[in-house]
Backbone bond lengths (Angstrom), bond angles and torsions (degrees), N, CA, C in turn:
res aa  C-N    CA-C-N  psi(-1)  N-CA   C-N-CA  omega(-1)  CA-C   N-CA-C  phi
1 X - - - 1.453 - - 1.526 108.99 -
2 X 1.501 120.26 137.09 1.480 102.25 -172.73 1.398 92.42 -105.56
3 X 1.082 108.14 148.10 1.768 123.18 -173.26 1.328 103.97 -75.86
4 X 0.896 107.18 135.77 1.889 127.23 151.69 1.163 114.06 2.77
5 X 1.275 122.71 -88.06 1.562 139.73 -168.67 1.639 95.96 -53.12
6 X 1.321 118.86 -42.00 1.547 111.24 -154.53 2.113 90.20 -90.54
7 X 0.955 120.32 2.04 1.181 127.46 -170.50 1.987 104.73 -98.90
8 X 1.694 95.36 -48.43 1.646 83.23 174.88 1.934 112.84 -81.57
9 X 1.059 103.51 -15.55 1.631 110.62 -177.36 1.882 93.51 -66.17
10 X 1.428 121.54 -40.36 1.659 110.20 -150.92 1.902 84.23 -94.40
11 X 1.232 136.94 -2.69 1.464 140.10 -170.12 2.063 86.78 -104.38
12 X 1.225 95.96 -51.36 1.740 89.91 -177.40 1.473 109.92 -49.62
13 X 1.300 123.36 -40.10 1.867 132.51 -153.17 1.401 67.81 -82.82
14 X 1.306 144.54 -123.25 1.096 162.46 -27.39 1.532 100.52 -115.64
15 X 1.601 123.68 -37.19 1.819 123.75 160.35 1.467 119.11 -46.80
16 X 1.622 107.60 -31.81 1.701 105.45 -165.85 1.350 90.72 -89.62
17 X 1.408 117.97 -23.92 1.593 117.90 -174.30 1.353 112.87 -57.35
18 X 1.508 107.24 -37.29 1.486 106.88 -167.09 1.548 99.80 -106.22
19 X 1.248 131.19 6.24 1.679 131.53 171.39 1.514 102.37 90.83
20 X 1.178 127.07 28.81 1.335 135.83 176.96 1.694 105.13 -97.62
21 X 1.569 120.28 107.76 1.375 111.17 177.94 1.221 134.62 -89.03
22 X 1.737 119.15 -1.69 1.530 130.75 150.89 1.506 112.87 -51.30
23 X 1.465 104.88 118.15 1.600 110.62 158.91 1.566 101.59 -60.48
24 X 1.253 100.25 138.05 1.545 117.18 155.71 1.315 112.37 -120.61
25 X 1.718 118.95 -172.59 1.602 130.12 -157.87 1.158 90.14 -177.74
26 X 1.519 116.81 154.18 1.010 151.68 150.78 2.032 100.86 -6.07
27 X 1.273 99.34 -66.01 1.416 116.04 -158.36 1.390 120.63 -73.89
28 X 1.541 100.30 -25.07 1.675 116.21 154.98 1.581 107.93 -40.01
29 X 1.253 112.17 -73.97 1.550 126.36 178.84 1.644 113.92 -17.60
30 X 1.740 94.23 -71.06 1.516 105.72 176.90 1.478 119.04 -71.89
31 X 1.405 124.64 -2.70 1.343 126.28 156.39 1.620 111.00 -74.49
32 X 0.845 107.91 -53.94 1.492 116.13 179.08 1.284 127.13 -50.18
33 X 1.336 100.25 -49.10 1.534 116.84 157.80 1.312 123.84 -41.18
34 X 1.646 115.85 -72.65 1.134 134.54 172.26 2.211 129.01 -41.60
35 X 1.554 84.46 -34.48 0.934 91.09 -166.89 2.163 103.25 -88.56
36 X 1.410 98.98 -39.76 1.288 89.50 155.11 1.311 152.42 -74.97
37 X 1.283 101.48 -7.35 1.726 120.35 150.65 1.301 95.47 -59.43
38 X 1.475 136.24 -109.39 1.183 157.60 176.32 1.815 98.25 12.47
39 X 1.425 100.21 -80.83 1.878 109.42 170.08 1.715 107.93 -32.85
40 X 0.999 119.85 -37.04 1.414 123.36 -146.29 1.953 100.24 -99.74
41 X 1.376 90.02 -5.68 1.985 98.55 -173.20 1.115 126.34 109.78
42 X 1.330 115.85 -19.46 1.542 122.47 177.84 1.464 108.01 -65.27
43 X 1.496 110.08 160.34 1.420 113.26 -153.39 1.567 100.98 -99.71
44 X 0.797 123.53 -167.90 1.786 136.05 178.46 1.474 123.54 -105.18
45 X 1.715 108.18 -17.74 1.235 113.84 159.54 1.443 122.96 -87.26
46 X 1.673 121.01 -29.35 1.124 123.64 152.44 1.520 140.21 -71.86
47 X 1.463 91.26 -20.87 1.856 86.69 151.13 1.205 142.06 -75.72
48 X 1.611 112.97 -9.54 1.136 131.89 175.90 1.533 116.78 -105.54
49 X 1.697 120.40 1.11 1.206 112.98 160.89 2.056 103.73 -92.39
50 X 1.467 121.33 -29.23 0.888 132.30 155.07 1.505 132.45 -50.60
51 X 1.713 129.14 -22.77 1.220 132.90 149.45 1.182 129.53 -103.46
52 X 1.743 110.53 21.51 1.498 107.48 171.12 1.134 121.95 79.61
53 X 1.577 134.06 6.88 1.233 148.21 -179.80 1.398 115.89 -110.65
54 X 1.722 99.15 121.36 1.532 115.36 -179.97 1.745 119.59 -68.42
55 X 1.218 114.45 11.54 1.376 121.10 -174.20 1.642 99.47 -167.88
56 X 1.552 107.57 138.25 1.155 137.06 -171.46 1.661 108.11 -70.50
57 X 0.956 112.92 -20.53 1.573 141.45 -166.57 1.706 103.40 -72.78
58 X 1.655 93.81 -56.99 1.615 95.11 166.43 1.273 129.97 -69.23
59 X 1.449 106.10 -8.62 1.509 113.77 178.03 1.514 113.58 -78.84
60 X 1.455 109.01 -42.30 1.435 116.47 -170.42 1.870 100.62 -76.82
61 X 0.973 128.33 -6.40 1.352 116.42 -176.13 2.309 106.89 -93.22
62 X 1.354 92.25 -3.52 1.888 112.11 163.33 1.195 105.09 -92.11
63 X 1.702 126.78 -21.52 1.385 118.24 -179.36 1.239 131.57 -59.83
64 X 1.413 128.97 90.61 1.297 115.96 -168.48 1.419 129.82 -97.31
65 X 1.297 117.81 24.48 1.604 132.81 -169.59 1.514 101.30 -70.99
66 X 1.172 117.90 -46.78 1.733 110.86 175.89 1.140 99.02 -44.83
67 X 1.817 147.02 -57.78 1.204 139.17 -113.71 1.696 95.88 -102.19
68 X 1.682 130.82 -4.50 1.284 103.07 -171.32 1.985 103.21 -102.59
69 X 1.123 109.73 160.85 1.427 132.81 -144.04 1.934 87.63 -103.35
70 X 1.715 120.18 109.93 0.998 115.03 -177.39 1.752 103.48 -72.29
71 X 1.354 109.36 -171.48 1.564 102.62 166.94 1.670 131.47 -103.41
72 X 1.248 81.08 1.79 1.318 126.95 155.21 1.879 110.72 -26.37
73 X 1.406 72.77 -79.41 1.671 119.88 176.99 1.808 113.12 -45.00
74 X 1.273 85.20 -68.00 1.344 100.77 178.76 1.592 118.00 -74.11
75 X 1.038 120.95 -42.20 1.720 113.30 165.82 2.052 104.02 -49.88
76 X 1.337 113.82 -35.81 1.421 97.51 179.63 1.505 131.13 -47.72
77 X 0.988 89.19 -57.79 2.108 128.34 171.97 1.702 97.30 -41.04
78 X 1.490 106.79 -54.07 0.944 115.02 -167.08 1.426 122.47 -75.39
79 X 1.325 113.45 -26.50 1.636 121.63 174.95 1.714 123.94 -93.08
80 X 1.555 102.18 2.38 1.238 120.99 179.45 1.436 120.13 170.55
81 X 1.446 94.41 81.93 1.780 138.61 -162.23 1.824 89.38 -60.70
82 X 1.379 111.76 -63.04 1.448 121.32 -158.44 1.606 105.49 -63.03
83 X 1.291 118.56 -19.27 1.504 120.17 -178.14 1.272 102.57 -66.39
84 X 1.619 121.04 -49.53 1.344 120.35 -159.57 1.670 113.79 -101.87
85 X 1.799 99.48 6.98 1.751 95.41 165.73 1.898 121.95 -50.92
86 X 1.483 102.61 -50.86 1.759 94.81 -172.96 1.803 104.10 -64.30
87 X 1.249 136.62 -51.48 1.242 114.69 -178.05 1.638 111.03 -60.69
88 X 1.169 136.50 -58.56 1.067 150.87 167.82 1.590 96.55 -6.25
89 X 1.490 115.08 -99.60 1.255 129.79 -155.99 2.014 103.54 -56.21
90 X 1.277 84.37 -18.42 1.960 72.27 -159.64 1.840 96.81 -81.75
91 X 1.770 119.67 -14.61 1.352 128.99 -178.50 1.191 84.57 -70.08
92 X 1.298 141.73 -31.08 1.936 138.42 -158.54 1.582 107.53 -86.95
């Protein structure tokens, strides 16, 4: 069984390994997971009998469907950069 520690150390190497400069963790994984179940139709009570969590609550905090950026989004930013400098920089 490989232990814990030696498990987030070989998940830590493995982004810089491949030229990827986001830290990841363990928990990335099960976000990722979760959240592409979820996208894909699976329910929220079955993702949470599937990640081992006694409450649905802990499931939704892996949910990451709010977090991706339509293009929508990004054409805004993009057609008038200077509007969105003061929120921008002060989120940084």
């Amino acid at each position: 069984m490989l232990p814990q520690a030696s498990a987030y150390a070989m998940i830590r190497r493995r982004p810089g390994a491949a030229g990827v400069a986001t830290k990841l963790g363990n928990h990335s994984f099960r976000a990722t997971g979760i959240t592409a179940y979820l996208k894909n139709g699976g329910t929220l009570e079955k993702a949470a009998a599937m990640a081992n969590h006694t409450s649905t609550r802990t499931t939704q905090l892996y949910d990451r469907r709010r977090d991706e950026v339509s293009l929508d989004e990004v054409d805004r930013i993009v057609a008038n950069p200077l509007s969105c400098r003061g929120s921008w920089t002060q989120s940084w």
